[in-house]
C-alpha positions as a printed NumPy array, in Angstrom:
array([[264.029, 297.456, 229.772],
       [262.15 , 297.677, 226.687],
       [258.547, 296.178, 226.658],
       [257.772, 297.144, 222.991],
       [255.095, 299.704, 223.857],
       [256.327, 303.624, 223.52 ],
       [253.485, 306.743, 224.351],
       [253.296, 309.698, 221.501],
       [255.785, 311.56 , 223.966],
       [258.668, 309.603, 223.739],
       [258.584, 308.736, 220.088],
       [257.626, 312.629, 219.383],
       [260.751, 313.776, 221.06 ],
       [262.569, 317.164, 219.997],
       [265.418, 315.673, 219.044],
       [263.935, 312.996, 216.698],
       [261.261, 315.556, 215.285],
       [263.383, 318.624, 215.24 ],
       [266.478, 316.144, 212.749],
       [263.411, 315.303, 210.5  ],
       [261.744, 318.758, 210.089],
       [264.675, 320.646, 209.644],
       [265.932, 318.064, 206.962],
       [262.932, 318.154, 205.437],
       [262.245, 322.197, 205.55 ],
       [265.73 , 322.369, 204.145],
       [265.306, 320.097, 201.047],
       [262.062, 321.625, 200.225],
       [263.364, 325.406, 200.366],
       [266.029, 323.596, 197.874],
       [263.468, 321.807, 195.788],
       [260.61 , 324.134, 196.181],
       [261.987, 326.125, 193.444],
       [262.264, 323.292, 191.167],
       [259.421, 321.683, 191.902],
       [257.438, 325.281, 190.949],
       [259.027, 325.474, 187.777],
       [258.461, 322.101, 186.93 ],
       [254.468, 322.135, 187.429],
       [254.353, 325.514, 185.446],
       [256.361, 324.199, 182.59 ],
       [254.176, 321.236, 182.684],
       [251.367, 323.527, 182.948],
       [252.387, 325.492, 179.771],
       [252.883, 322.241, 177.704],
       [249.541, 321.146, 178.486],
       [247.662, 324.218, 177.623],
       [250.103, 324.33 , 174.103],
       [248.764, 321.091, 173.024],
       [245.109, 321.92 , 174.352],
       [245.601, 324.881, 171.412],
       [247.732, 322.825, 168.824],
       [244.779, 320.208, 168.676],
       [242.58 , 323.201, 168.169],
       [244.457, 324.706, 165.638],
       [245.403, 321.827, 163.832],
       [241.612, 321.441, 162.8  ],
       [241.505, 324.94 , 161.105],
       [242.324, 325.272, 157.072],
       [245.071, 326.532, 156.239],
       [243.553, 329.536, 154.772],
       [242.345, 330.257, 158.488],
       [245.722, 329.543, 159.586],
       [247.213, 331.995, 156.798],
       [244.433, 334.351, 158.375],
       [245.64 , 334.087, 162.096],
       [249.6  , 334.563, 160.695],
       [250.268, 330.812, 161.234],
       [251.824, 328.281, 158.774],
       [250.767, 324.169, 158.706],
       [254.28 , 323.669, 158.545],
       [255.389, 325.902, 162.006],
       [252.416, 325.456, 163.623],
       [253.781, 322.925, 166.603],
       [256.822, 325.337, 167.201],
       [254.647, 328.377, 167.031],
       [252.335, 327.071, 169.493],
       [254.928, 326.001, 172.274],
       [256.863, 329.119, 171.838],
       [254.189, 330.736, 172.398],
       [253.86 , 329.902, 176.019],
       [257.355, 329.262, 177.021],
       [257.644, 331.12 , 179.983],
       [260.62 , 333.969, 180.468],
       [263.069, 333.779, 183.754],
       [260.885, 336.723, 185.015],
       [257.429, 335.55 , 184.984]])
């Protein structure tokens, strides 16, 4: 007969604890991975505009200076910290 009231032992059982764990250990040695690449591409995007709006605000003869074009400069910048499969 159930009264409604379960101890820490009997809802913490191996079987219900070991399911959940291993599904959960599973999908994040699946998404891990993603997840990684995701934050560092985020990462990288963040720090290109952090540098875009700094280099936006130079002349263009500064620009000309640093090998950098008005017109390029967005692409430049994000190329710039794309990330290879190796890093």
């Amino acid at each position: 007969m159930f009264t409604g009231a379960c101890t820490q032992k009997q809802l913490l059982t191996h079987e219900s604890v070991g399911g959940s764990i291993g599904w959960a250990s599973a999908s994040l040695q699946l998404l891990g991975p993603s997840i990684v690449r995701w934050v560092n591409a985020c990462a990288d995007y963040y720090a290109a505009a952090a540098l875009y709006e700094h280099l936006r605000g130079l002349s263009d003869a500064e620009l000309q200076r640093r090998g950098l074009s008005r017109q390029t400069l967005a692409q430049d910048v994000c190329v710039s910290f794309e990330r290879t499969a190796d890093r």
